[in-house]
FIPAMI-502384 format. One record per residue: residue number from 1; x, y, z of N, C-alpha, C in turn. Coordinates in steps of 0.001 Angstrom, whole numbers, plus 524288, in hexadecimal, padded with zeros to 5 digits. Layout:
FIPAMI-502384
{k->NUM; npx->X; npy->Y; npz->Z; capx->X; capy->Y; capz->Z; cpx->X; cpy->Y; cpz->Z}
...
This chain:
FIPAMI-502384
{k->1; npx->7D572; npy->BFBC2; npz->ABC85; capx->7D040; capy->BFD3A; capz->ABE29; cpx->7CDDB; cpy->BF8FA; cpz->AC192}
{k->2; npx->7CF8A; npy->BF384; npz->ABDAF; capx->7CBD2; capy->BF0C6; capz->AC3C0; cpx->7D050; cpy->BEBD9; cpz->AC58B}
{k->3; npx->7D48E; npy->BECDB; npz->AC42E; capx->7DA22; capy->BE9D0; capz->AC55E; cpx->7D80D; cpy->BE4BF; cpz->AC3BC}
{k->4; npx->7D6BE; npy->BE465; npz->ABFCE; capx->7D522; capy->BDF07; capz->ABE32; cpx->7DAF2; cpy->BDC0C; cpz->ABB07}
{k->5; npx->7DE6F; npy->BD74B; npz->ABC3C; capx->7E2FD; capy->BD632; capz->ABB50; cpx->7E396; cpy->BD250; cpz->AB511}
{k->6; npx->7E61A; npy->BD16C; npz->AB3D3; capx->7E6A5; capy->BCDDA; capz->AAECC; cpx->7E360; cpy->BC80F; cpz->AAF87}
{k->7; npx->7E462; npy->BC4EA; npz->AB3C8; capx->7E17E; capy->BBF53; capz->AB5E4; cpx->7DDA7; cpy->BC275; cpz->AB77D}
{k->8; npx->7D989; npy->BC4F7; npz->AB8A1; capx->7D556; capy->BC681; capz->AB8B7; cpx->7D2F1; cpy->BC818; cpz->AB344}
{k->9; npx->7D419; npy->BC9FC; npz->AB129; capx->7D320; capy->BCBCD; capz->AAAB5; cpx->7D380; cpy->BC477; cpz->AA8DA}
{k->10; npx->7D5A1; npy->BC170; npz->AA781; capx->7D6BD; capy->BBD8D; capz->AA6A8; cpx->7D147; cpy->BB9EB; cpz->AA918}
{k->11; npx->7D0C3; npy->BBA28; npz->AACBF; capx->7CBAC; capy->BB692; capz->AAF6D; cpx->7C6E8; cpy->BB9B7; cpz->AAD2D}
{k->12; npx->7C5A8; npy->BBEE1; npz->AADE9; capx->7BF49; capy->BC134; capz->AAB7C; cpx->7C127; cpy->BBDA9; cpz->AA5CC}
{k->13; npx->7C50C; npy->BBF84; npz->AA2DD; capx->7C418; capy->BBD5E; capz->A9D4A; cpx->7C27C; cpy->BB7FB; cpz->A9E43}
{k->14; npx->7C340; npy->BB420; npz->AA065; capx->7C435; capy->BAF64; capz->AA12C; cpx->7BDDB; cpy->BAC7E; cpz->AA091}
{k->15; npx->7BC44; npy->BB120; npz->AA620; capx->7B6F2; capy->BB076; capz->AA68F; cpx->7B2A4; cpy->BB3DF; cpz->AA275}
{k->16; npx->7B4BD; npy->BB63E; npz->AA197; capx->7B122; capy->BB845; capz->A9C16; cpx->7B205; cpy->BB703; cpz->A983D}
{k->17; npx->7B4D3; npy->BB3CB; npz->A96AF; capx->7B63C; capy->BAE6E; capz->A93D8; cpx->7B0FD; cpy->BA9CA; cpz->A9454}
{k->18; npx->7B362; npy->BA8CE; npz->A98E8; capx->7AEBF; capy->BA3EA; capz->A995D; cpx->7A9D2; cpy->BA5D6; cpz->A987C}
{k->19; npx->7A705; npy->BAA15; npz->A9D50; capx->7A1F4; capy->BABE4; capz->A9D15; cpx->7A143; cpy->BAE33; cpz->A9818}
{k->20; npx->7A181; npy->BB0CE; npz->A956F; capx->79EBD; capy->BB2B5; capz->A9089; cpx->7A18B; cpy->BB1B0; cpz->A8B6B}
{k->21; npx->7A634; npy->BADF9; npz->A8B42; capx->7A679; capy->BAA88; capz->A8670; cpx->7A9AE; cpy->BAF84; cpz->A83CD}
{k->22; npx->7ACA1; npy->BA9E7; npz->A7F8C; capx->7B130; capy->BAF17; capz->A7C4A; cpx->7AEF0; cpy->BB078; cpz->A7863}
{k->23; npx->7A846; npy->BAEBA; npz->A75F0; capx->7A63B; capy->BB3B5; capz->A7377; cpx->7A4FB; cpy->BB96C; cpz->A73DB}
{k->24; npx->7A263; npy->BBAA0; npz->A79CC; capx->7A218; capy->BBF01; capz->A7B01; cpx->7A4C7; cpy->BC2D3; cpz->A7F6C}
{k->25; npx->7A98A; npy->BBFB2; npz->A7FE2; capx->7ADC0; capy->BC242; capz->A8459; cpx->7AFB6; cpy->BC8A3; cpz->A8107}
{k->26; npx->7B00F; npy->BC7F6; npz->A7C7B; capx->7B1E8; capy->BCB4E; capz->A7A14; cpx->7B01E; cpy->BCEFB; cpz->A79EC}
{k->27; npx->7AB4F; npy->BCF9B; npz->A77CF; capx->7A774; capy->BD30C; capz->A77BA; cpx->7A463; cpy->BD4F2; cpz->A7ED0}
{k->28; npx->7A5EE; npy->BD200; npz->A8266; capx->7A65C; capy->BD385; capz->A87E8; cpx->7AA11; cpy->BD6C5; cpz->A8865}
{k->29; npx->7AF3F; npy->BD3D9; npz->A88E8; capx->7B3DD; capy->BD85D; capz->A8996; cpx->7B14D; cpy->BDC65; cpz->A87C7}
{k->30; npx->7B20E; npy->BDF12; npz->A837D; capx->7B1B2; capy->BE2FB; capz->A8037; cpx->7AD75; cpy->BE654; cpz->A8333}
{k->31; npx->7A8AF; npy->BE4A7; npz->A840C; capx->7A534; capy->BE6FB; capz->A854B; cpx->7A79C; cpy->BE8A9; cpz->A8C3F}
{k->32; npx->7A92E; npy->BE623; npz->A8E48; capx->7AB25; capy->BE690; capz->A930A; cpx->7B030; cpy->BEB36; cpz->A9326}
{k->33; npx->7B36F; npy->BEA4E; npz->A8DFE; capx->7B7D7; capy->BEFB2; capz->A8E4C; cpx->7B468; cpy->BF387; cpz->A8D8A}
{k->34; npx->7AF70; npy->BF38E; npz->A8A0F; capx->7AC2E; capy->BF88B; capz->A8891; cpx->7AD10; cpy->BFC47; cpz->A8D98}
{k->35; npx->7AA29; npy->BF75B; npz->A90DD; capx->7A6F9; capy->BFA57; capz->A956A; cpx->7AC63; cpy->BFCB7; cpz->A98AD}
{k->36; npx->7AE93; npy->BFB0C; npz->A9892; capx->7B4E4; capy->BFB73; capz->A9C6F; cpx->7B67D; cpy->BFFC2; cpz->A9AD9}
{k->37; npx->7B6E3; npy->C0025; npz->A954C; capx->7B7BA; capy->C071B; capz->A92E8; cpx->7B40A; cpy->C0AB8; cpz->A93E5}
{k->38; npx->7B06F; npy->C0886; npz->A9413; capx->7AAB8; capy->C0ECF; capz->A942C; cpx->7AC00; cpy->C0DCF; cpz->A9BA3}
{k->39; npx->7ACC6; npy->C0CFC; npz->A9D06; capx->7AC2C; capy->C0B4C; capz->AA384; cpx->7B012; cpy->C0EB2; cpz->AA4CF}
{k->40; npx->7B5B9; npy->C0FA6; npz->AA306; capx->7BAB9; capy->C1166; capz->AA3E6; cpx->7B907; cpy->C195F; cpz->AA214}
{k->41; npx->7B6D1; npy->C184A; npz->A9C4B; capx->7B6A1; capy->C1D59; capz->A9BE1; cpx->7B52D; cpy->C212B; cpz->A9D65}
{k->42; npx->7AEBA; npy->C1E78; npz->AA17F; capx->7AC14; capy->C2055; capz->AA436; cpx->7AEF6; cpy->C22F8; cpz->AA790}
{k->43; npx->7AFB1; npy->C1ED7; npz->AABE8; capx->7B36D; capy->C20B3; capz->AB034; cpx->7B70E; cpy->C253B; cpz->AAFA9}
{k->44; npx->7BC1D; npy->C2342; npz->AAAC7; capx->7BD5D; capy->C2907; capz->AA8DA; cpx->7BBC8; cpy->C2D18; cpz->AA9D7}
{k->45; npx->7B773; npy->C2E27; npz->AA5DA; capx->7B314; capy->C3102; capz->AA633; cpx->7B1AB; cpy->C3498; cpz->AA9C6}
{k->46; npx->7AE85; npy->C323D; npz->AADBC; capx->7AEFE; capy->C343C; capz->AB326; cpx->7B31B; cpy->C3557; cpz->AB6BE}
{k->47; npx->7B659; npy->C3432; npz->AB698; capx->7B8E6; capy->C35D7; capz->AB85A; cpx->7BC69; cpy->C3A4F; cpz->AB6B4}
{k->48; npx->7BD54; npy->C3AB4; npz->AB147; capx->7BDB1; capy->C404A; capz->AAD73; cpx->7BA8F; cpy->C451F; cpz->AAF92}
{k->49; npx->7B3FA; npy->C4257; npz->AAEF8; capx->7B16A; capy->C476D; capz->AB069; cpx->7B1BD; cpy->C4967; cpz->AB768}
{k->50; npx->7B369; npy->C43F9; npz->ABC2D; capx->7B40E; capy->C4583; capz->AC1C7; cpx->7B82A; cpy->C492E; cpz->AC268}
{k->51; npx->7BBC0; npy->C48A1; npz->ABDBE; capx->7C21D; capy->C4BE0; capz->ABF1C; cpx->7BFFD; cpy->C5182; cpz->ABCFF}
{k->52; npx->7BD37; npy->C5222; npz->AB80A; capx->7BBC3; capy->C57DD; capz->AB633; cpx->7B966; cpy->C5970; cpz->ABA92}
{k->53; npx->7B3E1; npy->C57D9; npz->ABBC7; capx->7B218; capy->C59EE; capz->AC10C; cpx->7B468; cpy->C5D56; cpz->AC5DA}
{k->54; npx->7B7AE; npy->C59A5; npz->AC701; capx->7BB92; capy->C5AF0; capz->ACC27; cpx->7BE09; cpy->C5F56; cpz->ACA32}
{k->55; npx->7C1AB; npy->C5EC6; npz->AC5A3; capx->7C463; capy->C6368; capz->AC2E1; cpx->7BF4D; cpy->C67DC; cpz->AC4D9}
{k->56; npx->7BAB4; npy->C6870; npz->AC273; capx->7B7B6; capy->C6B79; capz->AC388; cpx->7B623; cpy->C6E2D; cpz->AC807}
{k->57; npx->7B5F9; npy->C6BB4; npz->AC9D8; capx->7B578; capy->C6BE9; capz->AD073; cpx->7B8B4; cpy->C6D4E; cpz->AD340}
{k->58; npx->7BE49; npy->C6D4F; npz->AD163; capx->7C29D; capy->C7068; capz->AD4A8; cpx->7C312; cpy->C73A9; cpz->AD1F1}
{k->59; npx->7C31B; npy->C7725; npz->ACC1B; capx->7C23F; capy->C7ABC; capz->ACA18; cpx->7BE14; cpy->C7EAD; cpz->ACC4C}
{k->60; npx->7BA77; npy->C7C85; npz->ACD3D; capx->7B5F7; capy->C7F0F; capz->ACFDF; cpx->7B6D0; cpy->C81CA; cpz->AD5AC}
{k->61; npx->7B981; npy->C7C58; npz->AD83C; capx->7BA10; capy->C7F0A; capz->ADF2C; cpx->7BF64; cpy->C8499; cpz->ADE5D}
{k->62; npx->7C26A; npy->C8203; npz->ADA74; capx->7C6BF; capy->C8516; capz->ADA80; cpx->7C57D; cpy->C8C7B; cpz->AD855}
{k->63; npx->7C081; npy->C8C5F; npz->AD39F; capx->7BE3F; capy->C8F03; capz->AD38C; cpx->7BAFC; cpy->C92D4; cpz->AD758}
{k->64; npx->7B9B9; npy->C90C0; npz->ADACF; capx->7B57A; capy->C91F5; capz->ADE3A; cpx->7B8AC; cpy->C9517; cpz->AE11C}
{k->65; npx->7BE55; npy->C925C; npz->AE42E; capx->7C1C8; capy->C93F8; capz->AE7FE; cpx->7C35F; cpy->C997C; cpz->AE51E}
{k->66; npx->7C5BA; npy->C98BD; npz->AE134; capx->7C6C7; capy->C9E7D; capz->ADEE6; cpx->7C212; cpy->CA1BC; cpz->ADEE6}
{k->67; npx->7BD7E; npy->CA043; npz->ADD7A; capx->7BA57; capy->CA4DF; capz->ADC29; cpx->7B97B; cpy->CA754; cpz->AE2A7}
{k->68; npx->7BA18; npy->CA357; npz->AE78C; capx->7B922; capy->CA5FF; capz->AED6D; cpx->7BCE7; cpy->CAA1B; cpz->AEE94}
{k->69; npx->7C326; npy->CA86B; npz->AED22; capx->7C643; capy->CAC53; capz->AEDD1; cpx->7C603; cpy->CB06C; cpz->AE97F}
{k->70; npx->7C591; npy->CB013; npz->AE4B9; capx->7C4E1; capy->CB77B; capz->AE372; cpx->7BF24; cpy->CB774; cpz->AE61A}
{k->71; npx->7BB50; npy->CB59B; npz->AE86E; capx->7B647; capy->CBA0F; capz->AEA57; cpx->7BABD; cpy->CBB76; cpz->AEF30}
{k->72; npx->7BC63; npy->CB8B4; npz->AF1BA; capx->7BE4C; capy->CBA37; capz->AF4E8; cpx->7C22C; cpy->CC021; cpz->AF4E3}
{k->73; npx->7C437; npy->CBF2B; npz->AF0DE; capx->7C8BD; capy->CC410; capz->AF000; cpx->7C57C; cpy->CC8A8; cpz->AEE2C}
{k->74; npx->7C196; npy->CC6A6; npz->AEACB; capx->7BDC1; capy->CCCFD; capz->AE9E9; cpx->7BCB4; cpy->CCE92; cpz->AEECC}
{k->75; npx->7BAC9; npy->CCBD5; npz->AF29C; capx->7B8C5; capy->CCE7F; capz->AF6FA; cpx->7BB16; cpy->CD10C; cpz->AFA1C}
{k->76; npx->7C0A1; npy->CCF0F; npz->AFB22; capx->7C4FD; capy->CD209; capz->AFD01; cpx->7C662; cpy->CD67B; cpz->AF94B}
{k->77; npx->7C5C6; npy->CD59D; npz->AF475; capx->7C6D9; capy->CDC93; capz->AF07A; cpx->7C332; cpy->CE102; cpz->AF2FD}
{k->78; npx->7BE76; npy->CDBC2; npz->AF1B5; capx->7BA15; capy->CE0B6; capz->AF27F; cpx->7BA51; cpy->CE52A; cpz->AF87A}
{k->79; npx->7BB8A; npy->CE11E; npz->AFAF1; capx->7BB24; capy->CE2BB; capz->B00B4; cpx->7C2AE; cpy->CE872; cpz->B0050}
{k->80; npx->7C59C; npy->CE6F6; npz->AFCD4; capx->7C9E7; capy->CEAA2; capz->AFEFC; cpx->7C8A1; cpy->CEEC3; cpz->AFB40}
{k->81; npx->7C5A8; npy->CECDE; npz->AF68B; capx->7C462; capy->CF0F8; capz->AF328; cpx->7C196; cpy->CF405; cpz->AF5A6}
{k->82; npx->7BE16; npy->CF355; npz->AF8BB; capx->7B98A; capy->CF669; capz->AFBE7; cpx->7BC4C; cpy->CFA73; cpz->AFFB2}
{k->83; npx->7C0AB; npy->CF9A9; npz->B008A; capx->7C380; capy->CFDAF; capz->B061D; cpx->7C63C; cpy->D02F3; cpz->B03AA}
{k->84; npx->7C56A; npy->D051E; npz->B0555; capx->7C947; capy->D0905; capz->B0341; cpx->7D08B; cpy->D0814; cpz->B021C}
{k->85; npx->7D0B7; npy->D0B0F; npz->AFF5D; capx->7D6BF; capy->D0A6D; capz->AFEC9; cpx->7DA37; cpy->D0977; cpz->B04D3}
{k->86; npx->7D923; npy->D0ED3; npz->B06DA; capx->7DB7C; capy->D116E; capz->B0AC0; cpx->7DB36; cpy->D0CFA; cpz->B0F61}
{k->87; npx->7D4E8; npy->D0ACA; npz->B11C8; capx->7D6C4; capy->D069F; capz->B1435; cpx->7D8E3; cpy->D0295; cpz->B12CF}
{k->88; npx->7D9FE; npy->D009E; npz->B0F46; capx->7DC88; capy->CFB22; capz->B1027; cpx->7E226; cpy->CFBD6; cpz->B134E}
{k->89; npx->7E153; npy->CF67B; npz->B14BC; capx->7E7F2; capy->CF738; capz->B1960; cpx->7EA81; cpy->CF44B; cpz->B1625}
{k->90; npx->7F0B8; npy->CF4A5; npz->B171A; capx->7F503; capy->CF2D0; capz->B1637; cpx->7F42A; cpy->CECFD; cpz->B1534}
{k->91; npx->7F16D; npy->CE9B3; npz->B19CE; capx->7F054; capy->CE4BA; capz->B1A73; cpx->7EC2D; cpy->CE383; cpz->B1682}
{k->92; npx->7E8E9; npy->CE4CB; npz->B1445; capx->7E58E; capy->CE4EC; capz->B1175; cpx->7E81A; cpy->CE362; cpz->B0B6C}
{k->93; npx->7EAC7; npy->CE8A1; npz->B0AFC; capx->7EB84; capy->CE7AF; capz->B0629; cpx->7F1E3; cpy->CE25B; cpz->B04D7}
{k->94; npx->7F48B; npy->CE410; npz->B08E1; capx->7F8EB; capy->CDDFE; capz->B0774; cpx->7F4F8; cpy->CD85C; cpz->B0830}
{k->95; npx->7F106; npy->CD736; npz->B0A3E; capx->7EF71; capy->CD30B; capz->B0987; cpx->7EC35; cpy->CD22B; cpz->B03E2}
{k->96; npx->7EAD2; npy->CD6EC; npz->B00B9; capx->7E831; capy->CD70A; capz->AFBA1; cpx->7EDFE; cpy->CD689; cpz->AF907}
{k->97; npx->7F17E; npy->CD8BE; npz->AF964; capx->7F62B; capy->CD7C6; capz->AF5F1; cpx->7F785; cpy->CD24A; cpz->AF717}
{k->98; npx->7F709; npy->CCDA9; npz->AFB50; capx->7F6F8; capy->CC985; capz->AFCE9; cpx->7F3BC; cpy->CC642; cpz->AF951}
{k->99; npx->7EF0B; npy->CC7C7; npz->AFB21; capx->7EA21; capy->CC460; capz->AF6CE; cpx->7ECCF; cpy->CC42C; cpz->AF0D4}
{k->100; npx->7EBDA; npy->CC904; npz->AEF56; capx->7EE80; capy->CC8EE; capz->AE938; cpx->7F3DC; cpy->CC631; cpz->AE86C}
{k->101; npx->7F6F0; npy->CC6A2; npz->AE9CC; capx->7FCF2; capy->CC2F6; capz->AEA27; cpx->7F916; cpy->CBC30; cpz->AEA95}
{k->102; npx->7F7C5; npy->CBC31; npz->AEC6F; capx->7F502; capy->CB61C; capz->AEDDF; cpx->7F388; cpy->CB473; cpz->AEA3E}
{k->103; npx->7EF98; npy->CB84C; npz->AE6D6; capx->7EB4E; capy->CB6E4; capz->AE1DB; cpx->7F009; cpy->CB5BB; cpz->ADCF4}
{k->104; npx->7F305; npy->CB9E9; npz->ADD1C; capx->7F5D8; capy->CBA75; capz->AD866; cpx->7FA62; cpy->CB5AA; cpz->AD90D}
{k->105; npx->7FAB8; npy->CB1B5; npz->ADCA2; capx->7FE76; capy->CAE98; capz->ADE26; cpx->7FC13; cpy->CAAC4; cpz->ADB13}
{k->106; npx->7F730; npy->CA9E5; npz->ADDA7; capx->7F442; capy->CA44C; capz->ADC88; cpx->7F2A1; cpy->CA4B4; cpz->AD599}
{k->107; npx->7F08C; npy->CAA29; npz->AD378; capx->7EFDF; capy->CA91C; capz->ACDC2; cpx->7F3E0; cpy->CA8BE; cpz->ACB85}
{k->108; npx->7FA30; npy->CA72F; npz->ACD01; capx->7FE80; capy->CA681; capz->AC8DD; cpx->7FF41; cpy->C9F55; cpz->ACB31}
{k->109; npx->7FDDE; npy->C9D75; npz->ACF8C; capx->7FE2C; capy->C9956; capz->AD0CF; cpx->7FA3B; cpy->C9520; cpz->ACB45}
{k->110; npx->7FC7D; npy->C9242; npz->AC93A; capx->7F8DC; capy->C8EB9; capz->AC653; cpx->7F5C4; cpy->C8C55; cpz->AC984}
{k->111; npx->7F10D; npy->C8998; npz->AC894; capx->7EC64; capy->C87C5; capz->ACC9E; cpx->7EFAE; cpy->C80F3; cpz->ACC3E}
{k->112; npx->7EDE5; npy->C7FAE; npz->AD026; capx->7F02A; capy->C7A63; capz->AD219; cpx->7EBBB; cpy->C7693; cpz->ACF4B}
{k->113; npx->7EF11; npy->C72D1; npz->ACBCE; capx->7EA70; capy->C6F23; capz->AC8ED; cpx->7EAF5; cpy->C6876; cpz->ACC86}
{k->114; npx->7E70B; npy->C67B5; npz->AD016; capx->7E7EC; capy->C6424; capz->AD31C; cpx->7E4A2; cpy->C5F95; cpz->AD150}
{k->115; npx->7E658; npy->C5C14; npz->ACC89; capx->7E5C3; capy->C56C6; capz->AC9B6; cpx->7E8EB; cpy->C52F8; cpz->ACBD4}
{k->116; npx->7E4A4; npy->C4EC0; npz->ACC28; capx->7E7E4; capy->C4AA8; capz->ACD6F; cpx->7E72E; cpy->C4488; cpz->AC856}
């Protein structure tokens, strides 16, 4: 975390030795790992809740995208539902047998889980 080396660890003690005496170095340390643990967990912490978020947030867009394409596909029902039988053309209907082949492709595809 802060690449601090063994002869560096060795000199703070050295000097917190001298400056505050080997009565209350101890009770420093200690209070100093306190803070080093509540400091670490925090961070944790937040950063736990930045990753749920995001999870959320691509759940959401990914949501959204689906809910545009079925409005989309109702509107295309609605619109071939609306014609009579008799007109629809040839071209019409192989591109609805197209769409459907497409839909029914992608709901057997598992959804792509992109974690890093």
């Amino acid at each position: 975390m802060f690449d601090i080396g063994f002869w560096e660890l060795v000199t703070l003690g050295l000097i917190g030795l001298i400056v505050l005496g080997p009565d209350r170095l101890p009770e420093v340390a200690k209070t100093l790992g306190t803070w080093v643990r509540k400091l670490r967990a925090l961070s944790r912490s937040i950063t736990d809740e930045l990753e749920r978020e995001l999870e959320i947030q691509n759940l959401r867009e990914e949501l959204e995208a689906k809910n545009r394409a079925i409005v989309e596909q109702s509107k295309k029902l609605a619109e071939a539902l609306s014609k009579p039988v008799e007109t629809i053309t040839e071209e019409e209907f192989r591109q609805h047998q197209a769409d459907r082949a497409d839909n029914t492709l992608s709901k057997k595809q598992p959804p792509s889980e992109e974690r890093s």
